[in-house]
C-alpha positions in Angstrom: 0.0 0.0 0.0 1.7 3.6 -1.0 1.8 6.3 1.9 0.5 9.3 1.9 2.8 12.4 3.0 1.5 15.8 4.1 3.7 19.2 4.7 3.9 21.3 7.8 2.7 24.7 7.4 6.4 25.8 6.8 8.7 25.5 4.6 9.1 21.2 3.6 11.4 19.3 1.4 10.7 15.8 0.8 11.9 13.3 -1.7 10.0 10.4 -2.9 12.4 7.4 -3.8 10.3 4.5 -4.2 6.6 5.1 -6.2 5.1 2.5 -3.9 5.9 4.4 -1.1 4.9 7.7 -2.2 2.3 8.0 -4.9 0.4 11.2 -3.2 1.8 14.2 -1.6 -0.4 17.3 0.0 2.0 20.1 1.0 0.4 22.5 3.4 0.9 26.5 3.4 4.5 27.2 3.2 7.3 27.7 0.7 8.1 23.6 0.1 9.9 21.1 -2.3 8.9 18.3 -3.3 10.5 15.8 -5.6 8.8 12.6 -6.9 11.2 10.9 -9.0 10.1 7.4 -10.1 5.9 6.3 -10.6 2.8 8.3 -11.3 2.9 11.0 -8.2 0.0 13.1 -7.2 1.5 16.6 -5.5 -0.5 19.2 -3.8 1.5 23.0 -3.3 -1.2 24.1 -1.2 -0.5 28.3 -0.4 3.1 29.6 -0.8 5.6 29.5 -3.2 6.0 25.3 -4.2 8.6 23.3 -6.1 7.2 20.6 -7.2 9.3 18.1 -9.4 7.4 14.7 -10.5 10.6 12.9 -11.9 9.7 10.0 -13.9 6.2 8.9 -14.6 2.8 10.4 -15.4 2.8 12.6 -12.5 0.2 15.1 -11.3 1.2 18.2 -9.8 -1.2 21.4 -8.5 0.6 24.1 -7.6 -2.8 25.6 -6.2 -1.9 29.2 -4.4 1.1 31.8 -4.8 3.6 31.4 -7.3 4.6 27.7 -7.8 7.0 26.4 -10.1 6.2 22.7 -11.3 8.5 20.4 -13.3 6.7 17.2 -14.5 10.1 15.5 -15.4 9.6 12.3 -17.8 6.0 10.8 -18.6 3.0 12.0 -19.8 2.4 14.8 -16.7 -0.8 17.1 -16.0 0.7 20.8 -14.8 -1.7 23.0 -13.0 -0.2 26.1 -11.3 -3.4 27.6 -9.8 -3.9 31.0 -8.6 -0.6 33.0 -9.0 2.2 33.5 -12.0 3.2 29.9 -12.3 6.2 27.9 -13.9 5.5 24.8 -16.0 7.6 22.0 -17.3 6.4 19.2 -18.8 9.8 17.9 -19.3 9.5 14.5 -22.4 6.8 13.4 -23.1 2.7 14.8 -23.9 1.8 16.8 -21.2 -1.5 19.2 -20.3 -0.7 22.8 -18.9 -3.8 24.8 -17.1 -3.4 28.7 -17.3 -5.7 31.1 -15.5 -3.2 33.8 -15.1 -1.0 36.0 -17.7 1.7 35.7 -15.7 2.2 31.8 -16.1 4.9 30.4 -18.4 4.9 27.1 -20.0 8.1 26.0 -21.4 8.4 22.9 -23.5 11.5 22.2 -26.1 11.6 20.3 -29.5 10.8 16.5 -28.8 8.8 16.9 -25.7 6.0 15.3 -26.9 2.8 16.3 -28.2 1.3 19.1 -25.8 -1.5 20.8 -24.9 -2.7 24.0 -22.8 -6.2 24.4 -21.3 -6.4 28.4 -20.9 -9.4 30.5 -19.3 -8.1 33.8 -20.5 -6.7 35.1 -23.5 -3.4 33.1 -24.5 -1.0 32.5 -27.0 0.9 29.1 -27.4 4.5 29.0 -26.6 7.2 27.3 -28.5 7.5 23.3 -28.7 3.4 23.1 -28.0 1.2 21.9 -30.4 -2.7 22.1 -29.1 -4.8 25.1 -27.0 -8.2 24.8 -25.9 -10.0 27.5 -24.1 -12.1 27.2 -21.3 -15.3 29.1 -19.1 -17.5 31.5 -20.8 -15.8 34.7 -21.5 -15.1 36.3 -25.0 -11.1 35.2 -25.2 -8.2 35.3 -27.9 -6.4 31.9 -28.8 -3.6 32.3 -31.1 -1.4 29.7 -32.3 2.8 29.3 -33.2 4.9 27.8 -35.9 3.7 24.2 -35.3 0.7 22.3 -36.7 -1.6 23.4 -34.0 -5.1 22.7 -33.1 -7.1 25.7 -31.3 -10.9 25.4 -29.8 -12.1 27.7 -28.8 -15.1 27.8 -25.9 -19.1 28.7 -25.7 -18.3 32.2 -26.0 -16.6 34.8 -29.6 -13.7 34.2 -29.5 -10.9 34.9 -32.0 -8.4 32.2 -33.3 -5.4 32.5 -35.1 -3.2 29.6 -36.3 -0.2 31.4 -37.7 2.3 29.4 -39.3 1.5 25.4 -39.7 -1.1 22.8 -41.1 -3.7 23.8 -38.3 -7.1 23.2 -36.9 -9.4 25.8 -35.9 -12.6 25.3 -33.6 -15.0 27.9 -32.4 -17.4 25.8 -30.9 -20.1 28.1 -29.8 -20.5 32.0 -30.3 -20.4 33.9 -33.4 -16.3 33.7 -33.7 -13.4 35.1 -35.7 -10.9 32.4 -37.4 -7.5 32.9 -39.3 -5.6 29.9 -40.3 -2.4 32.2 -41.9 -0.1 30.1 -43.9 -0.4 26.7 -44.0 -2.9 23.8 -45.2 -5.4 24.7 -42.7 -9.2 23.5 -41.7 -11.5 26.0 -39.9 -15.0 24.8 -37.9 -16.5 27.7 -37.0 -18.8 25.4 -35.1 -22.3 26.9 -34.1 -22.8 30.4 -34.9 -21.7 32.8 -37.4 -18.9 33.0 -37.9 -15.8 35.1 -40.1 -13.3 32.2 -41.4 -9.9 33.1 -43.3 -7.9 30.0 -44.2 -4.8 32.8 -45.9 -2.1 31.0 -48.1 -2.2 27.1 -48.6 -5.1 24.8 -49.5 -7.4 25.4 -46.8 -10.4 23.6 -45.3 -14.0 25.3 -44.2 -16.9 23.4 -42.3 -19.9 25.3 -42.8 -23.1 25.1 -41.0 -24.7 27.9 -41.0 -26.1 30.6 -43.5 -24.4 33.4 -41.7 -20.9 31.9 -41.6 -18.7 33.9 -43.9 -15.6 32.3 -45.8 -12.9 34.6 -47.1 -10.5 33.8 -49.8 -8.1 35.5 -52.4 -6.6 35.0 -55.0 -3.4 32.8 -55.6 -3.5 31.6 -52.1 -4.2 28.0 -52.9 -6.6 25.2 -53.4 -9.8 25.4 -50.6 -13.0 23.5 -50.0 -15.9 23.7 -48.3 -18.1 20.9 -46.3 -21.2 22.0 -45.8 -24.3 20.9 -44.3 -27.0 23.8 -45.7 -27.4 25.5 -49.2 -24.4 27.3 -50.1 -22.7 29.3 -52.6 -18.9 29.3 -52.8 -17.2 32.3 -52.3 -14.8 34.2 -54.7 -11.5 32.2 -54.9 -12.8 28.7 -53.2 -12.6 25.7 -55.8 -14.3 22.8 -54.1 -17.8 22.7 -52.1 -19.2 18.7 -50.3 -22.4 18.8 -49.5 -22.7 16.8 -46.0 -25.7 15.4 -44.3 -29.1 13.4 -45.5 -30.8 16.7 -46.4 -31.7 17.8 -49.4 -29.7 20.5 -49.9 -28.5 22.6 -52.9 -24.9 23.5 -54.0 -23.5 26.6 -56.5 -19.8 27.3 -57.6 -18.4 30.1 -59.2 -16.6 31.7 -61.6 -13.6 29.0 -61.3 -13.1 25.3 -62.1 -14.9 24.3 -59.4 -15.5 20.3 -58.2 -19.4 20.5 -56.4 -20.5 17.1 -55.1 -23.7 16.1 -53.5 -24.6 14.4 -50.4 -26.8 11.1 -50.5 -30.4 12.9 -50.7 -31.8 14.7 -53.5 -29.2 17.5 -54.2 -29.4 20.8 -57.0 -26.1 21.5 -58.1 -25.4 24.4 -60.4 -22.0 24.7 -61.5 -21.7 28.5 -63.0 -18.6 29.6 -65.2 -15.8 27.8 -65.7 -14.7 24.3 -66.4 -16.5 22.0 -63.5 -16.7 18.7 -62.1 -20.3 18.2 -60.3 -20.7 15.0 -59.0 -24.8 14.1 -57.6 -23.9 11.5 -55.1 -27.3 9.6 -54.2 -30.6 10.7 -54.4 -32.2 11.9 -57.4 -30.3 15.1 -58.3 -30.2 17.7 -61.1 -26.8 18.9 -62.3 -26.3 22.6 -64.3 -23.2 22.5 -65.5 -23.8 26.1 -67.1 -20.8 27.9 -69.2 -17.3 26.4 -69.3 -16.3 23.0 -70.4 -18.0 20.7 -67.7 -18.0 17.0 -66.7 -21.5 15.6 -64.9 -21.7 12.6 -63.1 -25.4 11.7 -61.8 -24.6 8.8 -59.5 -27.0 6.8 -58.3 -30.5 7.4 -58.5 -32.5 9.3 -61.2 -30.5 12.4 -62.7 -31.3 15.4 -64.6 -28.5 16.7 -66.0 -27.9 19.7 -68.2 -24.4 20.4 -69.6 -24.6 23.6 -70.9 -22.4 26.1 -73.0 -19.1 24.5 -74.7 -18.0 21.0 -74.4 -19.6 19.1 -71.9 -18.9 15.2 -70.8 -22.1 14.0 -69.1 -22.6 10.7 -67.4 -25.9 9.2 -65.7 -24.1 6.3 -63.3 -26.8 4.2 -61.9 -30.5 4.9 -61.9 -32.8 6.1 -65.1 -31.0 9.2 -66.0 -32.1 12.0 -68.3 -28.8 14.1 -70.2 -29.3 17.2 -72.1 -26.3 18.5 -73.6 -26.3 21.9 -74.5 -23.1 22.8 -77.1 -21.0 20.1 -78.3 -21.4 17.1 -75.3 -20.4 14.0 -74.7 -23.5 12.0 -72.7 -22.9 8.7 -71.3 -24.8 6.2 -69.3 -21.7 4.1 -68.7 -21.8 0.2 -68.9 -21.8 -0.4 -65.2 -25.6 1.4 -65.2 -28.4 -0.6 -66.2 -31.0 1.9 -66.4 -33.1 3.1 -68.7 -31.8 6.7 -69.4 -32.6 9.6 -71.7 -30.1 11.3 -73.6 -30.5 14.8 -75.3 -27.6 16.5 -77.2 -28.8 19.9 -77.6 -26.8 22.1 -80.0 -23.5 20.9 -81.3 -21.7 17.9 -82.1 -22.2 15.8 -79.9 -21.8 11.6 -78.3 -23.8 10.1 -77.1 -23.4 6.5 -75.0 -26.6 4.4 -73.8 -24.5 2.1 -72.0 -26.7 -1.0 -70.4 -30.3 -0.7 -70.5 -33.1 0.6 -73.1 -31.9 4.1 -73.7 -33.1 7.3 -75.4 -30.8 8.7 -77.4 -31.7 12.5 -78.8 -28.4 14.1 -81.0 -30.7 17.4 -81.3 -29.0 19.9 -83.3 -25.7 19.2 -84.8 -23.8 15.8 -86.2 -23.9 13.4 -83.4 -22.7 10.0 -82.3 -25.1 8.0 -81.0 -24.2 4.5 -79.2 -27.2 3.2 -77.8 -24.8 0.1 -76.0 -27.1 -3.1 -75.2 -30.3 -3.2 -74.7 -33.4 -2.2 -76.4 -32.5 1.7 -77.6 -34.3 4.2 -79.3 -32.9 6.9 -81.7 -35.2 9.8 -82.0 -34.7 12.4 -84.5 -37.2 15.0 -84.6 -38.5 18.5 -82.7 -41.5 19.1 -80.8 -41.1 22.7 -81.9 -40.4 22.8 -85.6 -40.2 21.2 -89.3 -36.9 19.3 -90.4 -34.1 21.9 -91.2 -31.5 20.2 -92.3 -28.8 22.9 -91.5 -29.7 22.5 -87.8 -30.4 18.7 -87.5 -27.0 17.8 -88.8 -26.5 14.3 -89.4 -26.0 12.3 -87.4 -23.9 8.9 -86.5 -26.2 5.9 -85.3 -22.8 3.2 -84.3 -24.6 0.1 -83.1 -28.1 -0.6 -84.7 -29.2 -3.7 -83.5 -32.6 -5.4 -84.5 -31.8 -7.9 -82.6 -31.7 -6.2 -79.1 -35.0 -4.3 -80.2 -34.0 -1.1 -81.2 -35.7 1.4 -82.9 -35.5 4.9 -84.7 -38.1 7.2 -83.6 -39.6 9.8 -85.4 -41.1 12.9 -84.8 -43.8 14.1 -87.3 -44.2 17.3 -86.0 -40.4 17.6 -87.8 -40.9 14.9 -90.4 -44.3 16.5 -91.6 -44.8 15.0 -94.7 -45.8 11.3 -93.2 -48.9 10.2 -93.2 -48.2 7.1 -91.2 -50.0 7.2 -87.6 -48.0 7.2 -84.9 -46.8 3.8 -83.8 -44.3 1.0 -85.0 -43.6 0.8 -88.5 -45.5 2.9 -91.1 -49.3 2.4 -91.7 -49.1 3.5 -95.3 -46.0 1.2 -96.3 -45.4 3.7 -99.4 -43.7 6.0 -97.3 -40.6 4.2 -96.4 -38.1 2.7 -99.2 -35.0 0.9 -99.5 -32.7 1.6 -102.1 -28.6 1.1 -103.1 -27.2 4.8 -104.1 -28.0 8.1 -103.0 -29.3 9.7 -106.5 -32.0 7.2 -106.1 -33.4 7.6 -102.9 -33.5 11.4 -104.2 -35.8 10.1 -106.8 -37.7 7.7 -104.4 -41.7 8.1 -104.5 -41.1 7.1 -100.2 -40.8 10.2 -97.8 -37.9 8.1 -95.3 -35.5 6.1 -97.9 -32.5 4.1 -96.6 -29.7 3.6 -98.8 -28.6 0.0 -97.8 -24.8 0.6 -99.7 -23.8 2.8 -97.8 -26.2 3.1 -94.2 -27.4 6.8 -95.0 -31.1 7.9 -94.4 -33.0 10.3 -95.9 -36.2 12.3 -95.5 -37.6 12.8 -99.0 -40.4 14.9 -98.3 -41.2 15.9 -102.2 -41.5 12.3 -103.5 -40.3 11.6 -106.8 -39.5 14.8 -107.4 -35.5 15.4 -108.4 -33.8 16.4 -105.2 -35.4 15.5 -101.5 -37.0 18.7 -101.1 -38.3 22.0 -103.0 -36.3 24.2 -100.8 -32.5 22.5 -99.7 -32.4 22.9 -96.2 -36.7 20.9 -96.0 -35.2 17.8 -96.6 -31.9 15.7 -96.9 -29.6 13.3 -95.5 -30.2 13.2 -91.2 -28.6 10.1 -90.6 -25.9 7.5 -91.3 -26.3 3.8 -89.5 -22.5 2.3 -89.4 -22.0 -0.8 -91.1 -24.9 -0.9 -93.2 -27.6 -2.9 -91.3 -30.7 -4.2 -92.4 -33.1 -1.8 -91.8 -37.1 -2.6 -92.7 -40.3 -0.9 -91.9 -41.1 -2.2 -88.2 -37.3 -1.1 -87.1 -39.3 2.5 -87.2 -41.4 4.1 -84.1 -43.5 7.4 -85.1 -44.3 9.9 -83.0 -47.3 12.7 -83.4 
């Protein structure tokens, strides 16, 4: 069983040899000494000016009142000086400091281990210790030092400043104030709103609330932002997570910024420049807007909308729907066996079906269209106006496939010379026409003539008439089917 050793109220100077024979030591009022040495020792100062010296081992030591200096020697110590300007030591190893005065000094050198301070008043680390955590309820000031620290902060504002380092920065509670300075830091402002400055490196926010402001400029690195609400990134932030199960909405700006959703039903708009927007779960529409964009749906049921310029779009899992915009590539990838819609919009664009029974829509411009396995149709045709050749294009049907059930729809509201009712095949079988060079599908009595030679389709819409159409741009080659497949009357779906 250890003793237990307890000062006179004058001055006392004890040492401790053997840890089983000393483990706790209460000093009473008086200027003493105490030195532990070896085991995990428990000193008490009590009033007057201690020295207390733990030695080896994870030692305790309360100064409690006056001015006490306390050396915690090897281990992993806890150094509490109490009331009065205090001296700690932790000596090797990771010790915890308590300050409650600004006349305490902690001192610490390179090596000591990884240490940390729990301050109730305004406090800035000292060299050699990594981590600062402020205590009570008052508004206080926690600044930081060369290391990679990490500063909390308490219930209260409080400003916190990392300086130098990789740091991390926690309000907690209150409306507070955070600077990382240089460094790859990450900032929680924690409940509140709160004013968050990551400075020069590539710089982490958490954001929670719609009052917590993010600060950036320019040329001072790559930054993100988690956040669990709505948000807009800021000027000079690249990257924005959405966090949570809420359905929640997400914006970039004018850079190449990567936007990703969380797992519930997400809006994510991607504004100018070349982004990356990436749904997550949930059913989620993606805007990629202007800039060169890549879209990726995920799982679940995705609208996505490239856009201005070159767009790569890609449903994942799920029955997607992909509309272009100017010069896309749409893909419903091979992994995803849904059933997805694919729109080109204006442009040249691809278009992939992937697995699945897939529509595939090149819109204006000369597209690719892949409808990949399954049963895909390839609709040509506007709800909005009659066949202009000049802004249909023509476009590349790859991998026709009777066989897997696919069709070629078409729109009579665009093709407005059929007769035909809307349905598979044509009712009036005049109307469609195979043939084996160009010059006579021009001089075919059929409206829709395929050339079997070569895989080109035509709309004829003036009959036997020489050329397709009485004006150039009302009728013409739309379509080419690579490698020349058998096409016949039923491979056709017409639309009103």
């Amino acid at each position: 069983m250890p003793n237990y050793w307890y000062g006179t109220s004058g001055s006392d100077y004890k040492v401790g040899r053997d840890p089983e024979n000393f483990g706790f030591i209460s000093i009473n009022d008086g200027r003493d000494i105490f030195y532990g040495y070896g085991g995990n020792d428990t000193l008490f100062g009590r009033n007057g000016d201690d020295s207390l010296y733990g030695g080896d081992g994870d030692d305790l030591l309360f100064g409690e009142g006056d001015n006490d200096y306390l050396d915690g020697g090897n281990g992993n110590d806890i150094l509490d000086g109490g009331t009065g300007q205090d001296e700690m030591r932790g000596g090797a190893g990771n010790d915890t400091y308590y300050v409650d005065n600004s006349g305490d000094l902690v001192v610490e050198f390179a090596g000591g281990g990884t240490d940390l301070v729990y301050s109730s008043i305004t406090y800035t680390l000292p060299a050699h210790v990594e981590n600062l955590v402020l205590t009570g309820t008052e508004a206080l000031i926690g600044r930081g030092n060369e290391l990679a620290n990490q500063i909390r902060g308490n219930s209260a504002r409080n400003f916190l400043y990392g300086g130098n380092g990789d740091d991390w920065l926690f309000g907690e509670g209150g409306n507070d104030y955070l600077d990382g300075g240089s460094g790859n830091d990450i900032l929680d402002g924690g409940t509140g709103q709160d004013e968050m400055r990551g400075g020069l490196g590539n710089d982490t926010y958490y954001v929670d609330n719609s009052g917590d402001l993010v600060v950036e400029f320019a040329g001072q690195g790559f930054d993100r932002v988690f956040s669990s609400i709505t948000y807009t990134l800021p000027a000079h932030v690249e990257e924005l997570e959405l966090t949570g199960t809420a359905r929640i909405n997400g914006t970039g700006n004018e850079l190449a910024n990567n936007i990703l959703g969380n797992s519930a039903n997400n809006f994510l708009y991607g504004r100018a420049g070349n982004d990356y927007l990436h749904g997550g779960g949930g059913d989620d529409w993606l805007f990629g807007e202007e800039g060169r964009d890549s879209l990726l749906g995920g799982s679940g049921q995705d609208i996505l909308f490239g856009g201005q310029d070159n767009d790569a779009l890609y449903g994942g899992d799920g029955d997607d729907t992909l509309y272009g915009g100017d010069f896309s590539s749409l893909f419903a990838p091979d992994s995803d066996t849904g059933h997805d819609y694919l729109a080109g919009g204006n442009g040249n664009d691809s278009l992939f079906g992937g697995q699945g029974n897939d529509l595939l829509m090149g819109e204006d411009g000369n597209d690719i269209l892949t409808g990949g396995t399954g049963a895909d149709e390839f609709f040509f045709g506007s709800f909005f106006g009659q066949f202009r050749a000049s802004e249909l294009g023509i476009d590349t049907i790859t991998d026709f496939s009777r066989s897997e059930g696919d069709k070629i729809g078409l729109g009579k509201r665009t093709f407005t010379a059929l007769r035909s009712i809307a349905g598979t095949g044509f009712s009036i079988g005049s109307e469609f026409a195979r043939v084996n060079s160009d010059t006579a599908a021009a001089l075919s009595s059929a409206f829709i003539v395929y050339n079997s030679s070569n895989g080109k389709l035509f709309y004829n819409p003036n009959g036997s008439a020489s050329g397709f159409a009485a004006t150039l741009d009302a009728g013409g080659h739309f379509a080419t089917l690579t490698g020349n497949p058998s096409l016949i009357a039923s491979d056709f779906s017409l639309y009103a």
